[in-house]
Steps between C-alpha positions, in 0.01 A plus 500: 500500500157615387381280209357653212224366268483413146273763466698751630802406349318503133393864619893600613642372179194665311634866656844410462401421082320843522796693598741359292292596204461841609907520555501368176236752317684795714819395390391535106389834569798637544698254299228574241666830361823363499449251228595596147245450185784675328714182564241269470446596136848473417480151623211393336470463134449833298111519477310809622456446925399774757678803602436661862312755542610912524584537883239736683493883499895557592524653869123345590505507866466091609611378222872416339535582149762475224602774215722431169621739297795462274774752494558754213085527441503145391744565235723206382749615292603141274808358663452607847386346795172629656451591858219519663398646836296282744335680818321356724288627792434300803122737638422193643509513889735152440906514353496284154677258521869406327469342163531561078426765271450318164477714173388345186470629096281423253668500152143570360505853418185734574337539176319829573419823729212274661708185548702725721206611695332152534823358664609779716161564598264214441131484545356323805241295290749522194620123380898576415697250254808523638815431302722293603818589765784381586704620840830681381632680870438459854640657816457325866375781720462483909238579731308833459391640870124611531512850411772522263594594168825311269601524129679244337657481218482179234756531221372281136821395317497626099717209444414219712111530470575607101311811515681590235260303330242690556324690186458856559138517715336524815570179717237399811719470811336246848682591798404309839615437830429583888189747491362438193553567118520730238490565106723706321602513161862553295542699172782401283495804278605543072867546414372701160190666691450821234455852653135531663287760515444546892248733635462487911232742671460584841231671670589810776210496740375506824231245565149585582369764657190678560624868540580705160841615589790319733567738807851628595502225789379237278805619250799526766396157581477368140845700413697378800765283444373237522160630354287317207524773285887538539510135456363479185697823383818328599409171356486686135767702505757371270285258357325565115156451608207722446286625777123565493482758762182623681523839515260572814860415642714785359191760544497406865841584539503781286140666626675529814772738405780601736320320810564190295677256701898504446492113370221547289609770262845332489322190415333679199838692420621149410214380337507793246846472449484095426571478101208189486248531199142555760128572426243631710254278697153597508462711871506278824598227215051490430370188353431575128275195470278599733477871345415364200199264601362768725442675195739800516602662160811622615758362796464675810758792601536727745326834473744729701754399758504877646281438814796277601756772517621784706570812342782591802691170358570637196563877562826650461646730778177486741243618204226292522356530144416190323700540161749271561251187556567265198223452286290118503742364183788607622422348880423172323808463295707180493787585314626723262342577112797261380474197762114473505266334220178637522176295414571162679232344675503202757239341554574232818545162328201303431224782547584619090272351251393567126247839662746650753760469221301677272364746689824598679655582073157706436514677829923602445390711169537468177843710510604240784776219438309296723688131633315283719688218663307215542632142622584207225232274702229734385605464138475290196578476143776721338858406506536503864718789474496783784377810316131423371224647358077414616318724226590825535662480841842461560663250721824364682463168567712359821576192612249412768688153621861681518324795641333304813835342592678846511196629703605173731884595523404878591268373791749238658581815681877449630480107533770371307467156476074576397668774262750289343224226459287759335770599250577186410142489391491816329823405295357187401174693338717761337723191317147354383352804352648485166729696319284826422503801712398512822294729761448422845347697793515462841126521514435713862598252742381517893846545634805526353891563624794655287668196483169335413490725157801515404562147525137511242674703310823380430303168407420647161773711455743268584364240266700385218501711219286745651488862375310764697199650268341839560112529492538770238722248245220216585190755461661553122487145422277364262192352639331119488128463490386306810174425715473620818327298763131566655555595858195550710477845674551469871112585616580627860800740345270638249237541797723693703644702282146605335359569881845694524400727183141598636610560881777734320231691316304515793839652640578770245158629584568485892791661414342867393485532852857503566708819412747279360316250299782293363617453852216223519469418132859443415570278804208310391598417185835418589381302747259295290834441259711346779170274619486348133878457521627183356702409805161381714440248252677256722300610751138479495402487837711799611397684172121422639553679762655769395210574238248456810684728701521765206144491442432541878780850498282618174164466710675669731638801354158572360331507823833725634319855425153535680284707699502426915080483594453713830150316512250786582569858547257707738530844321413795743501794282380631208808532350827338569785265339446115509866302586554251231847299591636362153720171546770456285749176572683575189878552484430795270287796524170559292351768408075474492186667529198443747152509388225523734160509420132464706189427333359718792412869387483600866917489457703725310855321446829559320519277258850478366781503781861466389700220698909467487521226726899412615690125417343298768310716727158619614389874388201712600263643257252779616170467285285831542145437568224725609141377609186688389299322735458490936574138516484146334675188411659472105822357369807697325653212192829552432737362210868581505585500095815592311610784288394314211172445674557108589316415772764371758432271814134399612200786530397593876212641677483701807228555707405818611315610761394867459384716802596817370194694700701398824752813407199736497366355811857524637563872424150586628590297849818671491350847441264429724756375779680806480213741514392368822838482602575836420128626571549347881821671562328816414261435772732354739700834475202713498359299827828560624520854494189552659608283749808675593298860451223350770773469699646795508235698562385262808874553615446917480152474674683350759760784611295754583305278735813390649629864541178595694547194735846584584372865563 
C-alpha cells in the first residue's frame, strides 16, 4: 500500500469537488429547458414574473427550437376548447431529451395593434410588463432524436380552464418545453361583429431584375408548375382580392407572339380571364419615390416595345409583315376595360411622403381620378378612416401593422407550423383594427408560395363580418383631411437614377448611329425601369451591383462603334484607296459616314465615305486619296459620324507615308528593263545570223577545195 499525503489527498478531493460541479452545471444545461416558467407562475402568486424568451430562427442549423401556433388562425370561437400546435425541432447535433410541454394564458387581453407586436416580437433592449399567467394545458412529450422534426398537439379545455370567460379579444399565449419557447396569441372573436368593409391587395410581380423584358426561358421557368408566377396566379384565383400587376410581365409574354412559351400564354389566358378588380403597376413595378425626388415631371414609361419583337411571330400564313404586332397599350394591358381601375399608384410603403404624394396627383392630370395608397403609419389626424384626402391629392390609407403580418404569412413559404404561427398573428391585428373598413396589401414580399397568399388572404376575408370592397366603391368615398409624414428621399436611389437619365441621353444620341434606333433606346429605358424596381429594396447590396454593372454595359456600348488604327500607312502612289476597317460589336447594324480630312495640301482626299457596317463585325472602307507631291510624311484624321451628323466613337489619325515618285521611278526602271531586254534580243538575233551566215559560207569555201584534193 502506497501512502498518500495530506497534501495530495486535499488535491484528489479538490478534483473530485471540481467534477462534481461540472456534472452538476452540465446537468442544468440540459435540464435547463425543461423547466416550466409557465408553471412556475401559476404557482406563485399572480404578480407580473418573466416569460421565456421566442425560441431561435425555427430550422437554425445547431440549435433546437420550438413553434406555437393555434389552430383555426388563432380563432376561439366562445365555448370551445382551443388547440394549439406545438413543433419542435431538435438542429442540435444532440436528441432533446423526454420531458413537458407547458402552455399558459394570460386573461389580460392585448389592448392594441402594438401590444400584439411587442409580445410576439419584443425588442432586445425593450423592458416588457408582462401580465400575469397562469398554466391551463400540458402534454408529456418523449425524446426528440438529433435531426428530427415532431408536432404535438395541446388541447385547452373551454370548460375546465373557463375560457368561456373570456371577453371577446386577443389573448397572449407562453408555450415551453424541450427546445425552447414560443409566443403566440388567441382571438376570441364578436358574436354581433357588423358587416366590414374588407379590401385585400396583392401585388403580381417578378422580383428584381436588371433586363427590361423577362425572356421566354426566364417565363417557362416562372410559368411552370410549380413556377412563382403560377403560384401567385393560383393563390388568387377564387379569392376577392385585387391585384396590382406589373405589366413588363404580360408585355413579355405577349411581345413574344406565337414563339411564346406554351405555359406562359396559358398563364396569361387565366390571368385575363380572372373576374378580380386589378390596376396597373408602374413598368418593372419602378419606385415612384425615387422618380419624384430625382426631379422628373412625369413617371417614366416605356417609349416603344417594338425592337423586342419579331415580325415572323405574328404573321399569318408565312407573310412576314408587321401588322399584326399589338400596339405598346395593348401589350401592357392587365385586364379588361371593366376589371381594371386606372389611375392607382403604389408607392412601396414607407418611401411616400407629403412631396411624392403631391407630385404623383399633379403629374396624373387634372382629368385623372388619381388614388395614392399610402400606409396608416405615415398618417395622422382625420378620422382614421381608409379613404383620405392630403390637399388636393387623393389617398387610400392601409393598414401598415395588418399589412406586415400578411407580408409574414405569404413568406413562410410552405412551412406550416411558421405559417400557422404567422396567421395567428395576422388574425389577431385584423380583430384589433376597429370596426371601419379595411385595406390591406401584401406589400411585395421576397418570396412567397400559393399557400403562403392565400392563407394572407383568407385572413381578411375570412374575418368576421367581412365584406369584400372594390377599389372603385372605396375611390367614391368621401375623403378625411390628414397629414402625411416627411420621408427623406433615398440619396443613392435618386443618384442612380439621375446618372441613369444622362447616360440615356448620352444613348439616344449614340443611337443615330444605329439603323434601328429604338433597338438601343427602348431597351434602355426599360431597362432603367426594372433597375429602379421596388423589389431591390430589400436588397441593397445586390441592387449595388447591379447599378455598377449597368453603368459599366453603358460605357461599354458607347465605346462598341469605332474606327480600328492601322498605325502608319506607307502610300506608294499618287493615287490609290486607303483601307479603313470600321469595328462594330453591336448586335444591330448602323448605318454612318466617314470623314477624313488632312491639313496637308500636298493630299487630295475624299472627304465623306458612306459606311453600313453589319451587327457585330469588322467592315472595310476604301478612302480615295491622291498625292500631289514625290514624297513626305503627313497624317489622314478621320471621324466616323452619324446620319444626323453625331460624332460616334473616338477620332483617329493615320500616318502616312507618301512616296508616290517611286511609281514614276518604277515605270521608268520597268521601261527601261524591257528596252534592254528587248534591245539585246535584237542583237543577240542579229549576232546570230551573222554567225550562222559566216558559217555557211566557210562551209561552201570548203567543197571546192575538197573536190580538187580528191581529183
Amino acid at each position: 500500500m502506497t501512502d498518500i499525503s495530506p497534501a495530495t489527498a486535499r488535491a484528489r478531493r479538490g478534483r473530485r469537488g471540481a467534477r462534481v460541479l461540472s456534472w452538476l452545471a452540465a446537468a442544468a444545461i440540459v435540464v435547463a429547458p425543461l423547466a416550466s416558467p409557465a408553471s412556475a407562475l401559476a404557482e406563485t402568486s399572480p404578480s407580473s414574473s418573466s416569460t421565456p424568451d421566442v425560441s431561435p430562427t425555427p430550422g437554425t442549423p445547431g440549435i433546437a427550437s420550438l413553434i406555437a401556433a393555434p389552430a383555426n388562425g388563432g380563432t376561439v370561437a366562445t365555448g370551445t376548447d382551443a388547440l394549439i400546435s406545438v413543433d419542435q425541432r431538435n438542429g442540435s447535433p444532440r436528441p432533446l431529451p423526454a420531458g413537458t410541454v407547458s402552455v399558459s394564458l394570460s386573461r389580460s387581453a392585448l389592448a392594441s395593434q402594438q401590444a400584439v407586436v411587442d409580445w410576439l416580437r419584443p425588442g432586445d433592449d425593450a423592458e416588457e410588463a408582462l401580465p400575469v399567467f397562469e398554466e391551463v394545458a400540458r402534454a408529456d412529450v418523449a425524446e426528440l432524436a438529433a435531426g428530427d422534426e415532431r408536432a404535438t398537439n395541446v388541447s385547452i379545455s373551454a370548460t375546465e380552464k373557463d375560457l368561456v370567460g373570456l371577453a371577446p379579444g386577443v389573448y397572449p399565449v407562453a408555450v415551453s418545453g424541450p427546445g425552447g419557447s414560443s409566443r403566440t396569441v388567441i382571438t376570441v372573436p364578436r358574436t354581433d361583429a357588423p358587416p366590414r368593409s374588407t379590401t385585400v391587395i396583392v401585388p403580381i410581380t417578378a422580383g428584381a431584375r436588371t433586363s427590361g423584358l423577362l425572356t421566354a426561358t426566364e417565363l417557362t421557368e416562372l410559368t411552370a408548375e410549380n413556377g412563382a408566377l403560377s403560384a401567385a396566379l393560383n393563390a388568387v384565383t377564387g379569392t376577392p382580392a385585387v391585384l396590382a400587376v406589373d405589366p413588363a410581365i404580360v408585355a413579355s409574354i405577349r411581345v413574344l407572339g406565337s414563339s411564346a412559351p406554351a405555359t406562359a400564354t396559358g398563364w396569361l389566358a387565366s390571368l385575363m380571364a380572372l373576374p378580380n378588380e386589378r390596376f396597373a403597376l408602374q413598368f418593372g413595378d419602378a419606385d415612384l419615390a425615387t422618380q419624384v425626388h430625382a426631379g422628373l415631371t412625369a413617371p417614366l414609361e416605356p417609349t416603344t416595345l417594338a425592337p423586342y419583337a419579331d415580325p415572323a411571330n405574328f404573321s399569318a400564313a408565312g407573310s412576314t409583315t408587321a401588322e399584326g404586332v399589338p400596339d405598346l397599350r395593348q401589350l401592357l394591358a392587365v385586364g379588361t376595360a371593366a376589371n381594371t381601375v386606372r389611375d392607382i399608384f403604389w408607392p412601396a410603403g414607407g418611401t411616400a411622403g407629403p412631396d411624392v404624394v403631391a407630385a404623383i396627383d399633379a403629374q396624373a392630370g387634372a382629368d385623372a381620378d388619381a388614388l395614392t395608397l399610402v400606409p396608416s403609419d405615415t398618417v395622422s389626424g382625420g378620422d382614421g378612416g381608409v379613404r383620405a384626402a392630403t390637399g388636393d391629392a387623393d389617398l387610400l390609407v392601409y393598414d401598415d401593422l395588418v399589412s406586415a403580418e400578411l407580408a409574414r404569412v405569404a413568406a413562410a413559404s410552405d412551412d406550416a407550423p411558421v405559417r400557422s404561427a404567422e396567421l395567428a398573428a395576422a388574425t389577431a391585428q385584423v380583430a384589433l383594427s376597429g370596426e371601419g373598413p379595411l385595406v390591406a396589401t401584401i406589400d411585395r414580399p421576397a418570396t412567397t408560395s400559393r399557400a403562403g397568399v392565400r392563407t394572407a388572404i383568407t385572413a381578411i376575408t375570412g374575418a368576421a363580418g367581412a365584406a369584400p370592397t372594390s377599389l372603385q366603391d372605396l375611390r367614391a368615398a368621401a375623403p378625411g383631411q390628414v397629414a402625411v409624414a416627411d420621408i427623406p428621399a433615398d440619396a443613392d436611389r435618386v443618384a442612380a437614377l439621375q446618372r441613369f437619365l444622362a447616360d440615356e441621353e448620352r444613348l439616344a444620341t449614340f443611337a443615330t448611329a444605329l439603323v434601328e434606333p429604338t433597338q438601343l433606346t427602348a431597351r434602355e429605358r426599360t431597362a432603367i425601369l426594372q433597375l429602379i424596381g421596388n423589389a431591390w429594396l430589400t436588397e441593397p447590396t445586390a441592387w449595388a451591383a447591379a447599378v455598377a454593372q449597368h453603368e459599366e454595359n453603358t460605357e461599354s456600348t458607347l465605346d462598341a462603334v469605332g474606327i480600328a488604327n492601322p498605325g502608319t500607312i506607307n502610300f506608294l502612289a499618287t493615287s490609290a484607296p486607303i483601307p479603313v476597317t470600321v469595328r462594330n460589336d453591336l448586335p444591330w447594324p448602323v448605318s454612318l459616314v466617314l470623314f477624313a480630312e488632312t491639313g496637308d495640301p500636298r493630299l487630295i482626299v475624299q472627304k465623306a465615305t458612306v459606311v453600313e457596317a453589319g451587327a457585330q463585325q469588322n467592315t472595310r472602307v476604301d478612302v480615295p486619296v491622291e498625292a500631289r507631291v514625290g514624297s513626305g510624311e503627313t497624317t489622314l484624321s478621320l471621324q466616323l459620324r452619324s446620319t444626323s451628323a453625331v460624332p460616334i466613337g473616338a477620332p483617329e489619325a493615320i500616318g502616312l507615308t507618301v512616296r508616290a515618285e517611286w511609281e514614276s521611278v518604277g515605270i521608268t526602271a520597268i521601261i527601261v528593263i524591257v528596252v534592254v531586254l528587248i534591245a539585246g534580243g535584237v542583237i543577240r538575233t542579229i549576232l546570230k545570223l551573222r554567225r550562222r551566215r559566216s558559217e555557211t559560207a566557210s562551209e561552201q569555201n570548203d567543197i571546192p577545195e575538197q573536190q580538187e584534193n580528191t581529183e
